[in-house]
C-alpha positions as CSV (number, residue, x, y, z in Angstrom):
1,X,-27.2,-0.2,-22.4
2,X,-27.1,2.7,-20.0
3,X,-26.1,6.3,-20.0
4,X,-24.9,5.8,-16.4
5,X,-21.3,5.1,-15.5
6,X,-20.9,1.8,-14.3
7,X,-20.6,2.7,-10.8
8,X,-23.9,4.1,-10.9
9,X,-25.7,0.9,-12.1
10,X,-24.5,-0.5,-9.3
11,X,-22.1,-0.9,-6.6
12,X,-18.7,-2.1,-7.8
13,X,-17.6,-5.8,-6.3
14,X,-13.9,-5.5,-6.2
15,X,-11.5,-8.5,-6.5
16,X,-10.1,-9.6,-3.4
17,X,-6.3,-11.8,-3.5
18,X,-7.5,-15.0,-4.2
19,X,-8.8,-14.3,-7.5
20,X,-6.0,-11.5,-8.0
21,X,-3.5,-14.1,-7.6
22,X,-4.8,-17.0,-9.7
23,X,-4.5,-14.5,-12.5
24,X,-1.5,-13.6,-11.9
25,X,-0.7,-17.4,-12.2
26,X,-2.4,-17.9,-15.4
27,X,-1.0,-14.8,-16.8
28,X,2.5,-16.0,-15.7
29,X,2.3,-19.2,-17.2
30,X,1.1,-17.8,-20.9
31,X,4.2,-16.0,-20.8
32,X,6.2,-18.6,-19.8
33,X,4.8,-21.0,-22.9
34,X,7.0,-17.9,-24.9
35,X,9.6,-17.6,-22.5
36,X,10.8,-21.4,-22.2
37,X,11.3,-21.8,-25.5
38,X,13.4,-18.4,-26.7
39,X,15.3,-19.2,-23.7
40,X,16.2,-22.7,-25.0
41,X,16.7,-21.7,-28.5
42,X,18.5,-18.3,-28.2
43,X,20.9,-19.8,-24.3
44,X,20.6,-23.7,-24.8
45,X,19.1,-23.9,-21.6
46,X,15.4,-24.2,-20.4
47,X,16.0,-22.2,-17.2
48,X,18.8,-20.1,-16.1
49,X,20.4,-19.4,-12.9
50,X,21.4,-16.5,-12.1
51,X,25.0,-17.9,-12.1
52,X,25.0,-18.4,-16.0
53,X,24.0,-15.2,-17.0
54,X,26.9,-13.7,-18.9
55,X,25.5,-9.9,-17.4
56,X,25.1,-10.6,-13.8
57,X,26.4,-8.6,-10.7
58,X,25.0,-10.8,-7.4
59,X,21.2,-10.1,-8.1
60,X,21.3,-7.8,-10.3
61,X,20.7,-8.8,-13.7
62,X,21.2,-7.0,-17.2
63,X,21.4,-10.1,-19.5
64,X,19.7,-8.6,-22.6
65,X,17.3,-11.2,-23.3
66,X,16.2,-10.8,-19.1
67,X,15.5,-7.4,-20.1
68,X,13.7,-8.3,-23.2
69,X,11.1,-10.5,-20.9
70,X,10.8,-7.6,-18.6
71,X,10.0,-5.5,-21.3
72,X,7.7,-8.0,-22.8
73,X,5.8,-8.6,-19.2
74,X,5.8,-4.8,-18.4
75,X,4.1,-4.1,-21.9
76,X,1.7,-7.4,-21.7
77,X,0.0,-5.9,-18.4
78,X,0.3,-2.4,-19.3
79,X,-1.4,-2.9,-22.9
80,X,-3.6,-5.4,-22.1
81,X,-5.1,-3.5,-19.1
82,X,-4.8,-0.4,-21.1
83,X,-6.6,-1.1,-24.0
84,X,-8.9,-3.9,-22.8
85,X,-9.6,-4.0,-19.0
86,X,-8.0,-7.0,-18.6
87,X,-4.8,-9.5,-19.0
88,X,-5.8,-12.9,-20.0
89,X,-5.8,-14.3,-16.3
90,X,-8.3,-11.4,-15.0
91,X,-10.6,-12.4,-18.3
92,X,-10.7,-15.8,-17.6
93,X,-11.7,-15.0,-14.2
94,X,-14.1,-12.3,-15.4
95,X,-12.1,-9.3,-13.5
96,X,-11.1,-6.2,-15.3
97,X,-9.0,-3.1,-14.6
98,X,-11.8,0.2,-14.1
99,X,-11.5,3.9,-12.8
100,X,-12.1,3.9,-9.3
101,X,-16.0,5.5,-10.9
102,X,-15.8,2.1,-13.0
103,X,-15.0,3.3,-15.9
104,X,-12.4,1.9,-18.3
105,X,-9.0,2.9,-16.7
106,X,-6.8,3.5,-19.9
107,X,-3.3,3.5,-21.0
108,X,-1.9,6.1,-18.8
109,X,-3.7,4.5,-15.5
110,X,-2.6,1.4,-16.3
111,X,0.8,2.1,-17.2
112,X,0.9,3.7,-13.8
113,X,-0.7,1.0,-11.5
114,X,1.9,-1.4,-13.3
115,X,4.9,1.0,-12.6
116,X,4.1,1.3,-9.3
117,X,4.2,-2.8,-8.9
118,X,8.1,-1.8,-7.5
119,X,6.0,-0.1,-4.5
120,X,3.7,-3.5,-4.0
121,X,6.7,-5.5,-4.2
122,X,8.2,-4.3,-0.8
123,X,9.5,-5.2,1.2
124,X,9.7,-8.7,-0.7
125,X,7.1,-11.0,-2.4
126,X,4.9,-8.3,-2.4
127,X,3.8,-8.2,1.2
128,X,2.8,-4.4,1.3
129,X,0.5,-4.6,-2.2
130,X,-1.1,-8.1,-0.8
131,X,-1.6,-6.2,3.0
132,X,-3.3,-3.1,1.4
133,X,-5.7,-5.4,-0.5
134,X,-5.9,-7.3,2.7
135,X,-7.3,-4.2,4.8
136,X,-8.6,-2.5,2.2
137,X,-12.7,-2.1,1.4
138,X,-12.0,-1.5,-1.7
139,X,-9.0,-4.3,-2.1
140,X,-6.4,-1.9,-3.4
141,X,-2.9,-1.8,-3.5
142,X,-0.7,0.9,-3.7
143,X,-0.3,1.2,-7.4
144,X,-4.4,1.3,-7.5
145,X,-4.8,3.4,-5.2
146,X,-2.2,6.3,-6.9
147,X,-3.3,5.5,-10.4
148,X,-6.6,5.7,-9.4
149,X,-7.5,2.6,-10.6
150,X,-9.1,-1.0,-9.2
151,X,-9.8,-4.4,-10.1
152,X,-13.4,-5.4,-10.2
153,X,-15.9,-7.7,-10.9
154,X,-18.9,-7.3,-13.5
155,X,-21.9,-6.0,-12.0
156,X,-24.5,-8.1,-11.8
């Protein structure tokens, strides 16, 4: 082990969107093996339209247990990334979450970068976060690049 910060061991290989979205895909459907099922038990239905929500105001959505899975998926990525560099999807595909010096980015960095996912998301399906990563050497989006933050690859 080295005294170095990762970056100096050598360069950092940042994830690009192919392997950015396929964990976002994996991600997704772990929470969905949780999310199926409380919705069926706790609505009686397997999937909801935004019709039979009971708190819905044309696309706006405040059914409680919607905001319970938002809450869930906003801590999952926050904590996960936090706390351990990566979500499950990015540790399958041996990514992680780092400083921008490679260093472990933290709660408050990753609570940040996953705010900022609102930004990314504009002006639909995420078209500005998957441009920036596009054109960018170091494949950042927005909410990397304010939280300081970027999604890597081990060194090898």
């Amino acid at each position: 082990m080295s005294d170095k910060p990762p970056s100096a061991q050598g360069a950092l290989r940042y994830a690009g969107l192919k392997p950015r979205f396929f964990a976002l895909v994996i991600d997704f459907a772990l929470l969905s093996l949780v999310f199926f099922p409380v919705t069926r038990l706790v609505k009686g239905e397997w999937i909801m339209s935004a019709g039979e929500h009971a708190w819905s105001y044309g696309w706006f959505i405040t059914d409680p247990l919607c905001l319970a899975f938002l809450l869930v998926i906003v801590l999952y990525f926050v904590l996960l990334e936090g706390l351990f560099g990566a979500t499950a999807g990015k540790r399958l595909l041996r990514m992680r979450v780092a400083k921008v010096d490679g260093s472990p980015a933290g709660l408050g960095r990753a609570l940040a970068r996953n705010l900022l996912r609102v930004v990314d998301a504009l002006p639909a399906f995420n078209i500005l976060g998957v441009v920036l990563i596009a054109a960018s050497p170091e494949r950042a989006r927005a909410g990397d690049r304010i939280a300081g933050t970027r999604v890597v690859f081990p060194s090898r």
